[in-house]
C-alpha positions in Angstrom: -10.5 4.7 -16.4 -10.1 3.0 -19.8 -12.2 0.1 -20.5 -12.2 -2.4 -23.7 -14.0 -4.7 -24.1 -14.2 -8.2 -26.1 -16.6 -11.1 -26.7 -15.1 -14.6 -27.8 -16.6 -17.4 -29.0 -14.8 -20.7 -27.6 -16.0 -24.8 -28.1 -15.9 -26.7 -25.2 -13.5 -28.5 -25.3 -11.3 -25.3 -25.1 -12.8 -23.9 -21.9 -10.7 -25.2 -19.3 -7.5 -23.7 -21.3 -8.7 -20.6 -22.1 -10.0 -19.6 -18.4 -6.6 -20.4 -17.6 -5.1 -18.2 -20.6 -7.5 -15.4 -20.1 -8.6 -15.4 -16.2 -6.6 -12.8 -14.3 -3.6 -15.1 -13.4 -3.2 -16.3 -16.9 -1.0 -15.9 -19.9 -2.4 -12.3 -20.7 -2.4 -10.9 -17.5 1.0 -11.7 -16.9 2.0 -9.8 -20.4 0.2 -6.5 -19.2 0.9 -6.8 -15.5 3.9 -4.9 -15.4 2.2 -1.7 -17.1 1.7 0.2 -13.9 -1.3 1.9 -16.1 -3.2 -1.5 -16.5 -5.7 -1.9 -14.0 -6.6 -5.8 -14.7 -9.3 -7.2 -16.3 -12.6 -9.5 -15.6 -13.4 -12.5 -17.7 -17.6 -13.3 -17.6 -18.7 -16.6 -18.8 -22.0 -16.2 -20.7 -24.6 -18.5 -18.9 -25.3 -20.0 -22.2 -21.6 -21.5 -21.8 -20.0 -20.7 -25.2 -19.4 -17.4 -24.8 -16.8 -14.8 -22.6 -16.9 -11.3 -22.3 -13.2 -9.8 -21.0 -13.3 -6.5 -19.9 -9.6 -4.7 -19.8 -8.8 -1.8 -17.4 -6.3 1.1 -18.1 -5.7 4.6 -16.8 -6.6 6.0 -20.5 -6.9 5.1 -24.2 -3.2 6.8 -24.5 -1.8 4.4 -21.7 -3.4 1.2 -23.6 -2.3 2.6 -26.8 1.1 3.4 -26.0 2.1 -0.3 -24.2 0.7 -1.7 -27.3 2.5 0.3 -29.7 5.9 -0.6 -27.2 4.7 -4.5 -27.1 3.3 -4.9 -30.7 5.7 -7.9 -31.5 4.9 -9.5 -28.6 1.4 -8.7 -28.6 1.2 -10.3 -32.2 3.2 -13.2 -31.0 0.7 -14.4 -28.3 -2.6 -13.2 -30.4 -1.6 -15.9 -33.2 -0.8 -18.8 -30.4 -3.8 -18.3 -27.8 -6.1 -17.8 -31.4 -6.9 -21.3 -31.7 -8.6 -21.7 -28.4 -11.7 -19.9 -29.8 -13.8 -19.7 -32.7 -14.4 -15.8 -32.8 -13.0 -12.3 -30.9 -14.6 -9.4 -31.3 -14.1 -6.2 -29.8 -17.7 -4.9 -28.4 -16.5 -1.0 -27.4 -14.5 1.2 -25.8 -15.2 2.9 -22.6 -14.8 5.5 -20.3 -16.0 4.9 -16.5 -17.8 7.3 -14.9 -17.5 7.8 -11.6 
């Protein structure tokens, strides 16, 4: 298994709406959902409050690679709209799970 994973940066005033956005019934699950090679993804609130780490799930880099690729304009599309509920995104790694 594939895993990415990101760290955002979001005010306050923005949690409630990106939970909803980002949680696993949200805006961005619903765009990857019908990937049969996406495996979900967690979103962990830092216990200082201001900060989430999302961890995406795929079958392999190529899977995750090649829906984007497929998706890009789409991808791009909801990037630029949900960017304005936080302050920073940065991608922490890539993974492979061991098993």
């Amino acid at each position: 298994m594939y895993c990415i994973l990101w760290k955002y940066e979001v005010e306050s005033s923005n949690h409630a709406e990106f939970e909803k956005e980002y949680g696993r019934s949200g805006a961005w699950f619903k765009f990857f959902e019908p990937c049969d090679d996406y495996f979900g993804h967690d979103l962990l609130k830092n216990t200082d409050g201001n900060s989430y780490t999302l961890v995406d799930r795929w079958m392999s880099k190529k899977d995750y690679e090649g829906f984007l690729k497929s998706n890009q304009a789409e991808y791009d599309q909801m990037n630029e709209k949900f960017s304005a509920l936080y302050s920073s995104e940065t991608c922490l790694g890539t993974f492979d799970l061991i098993q």
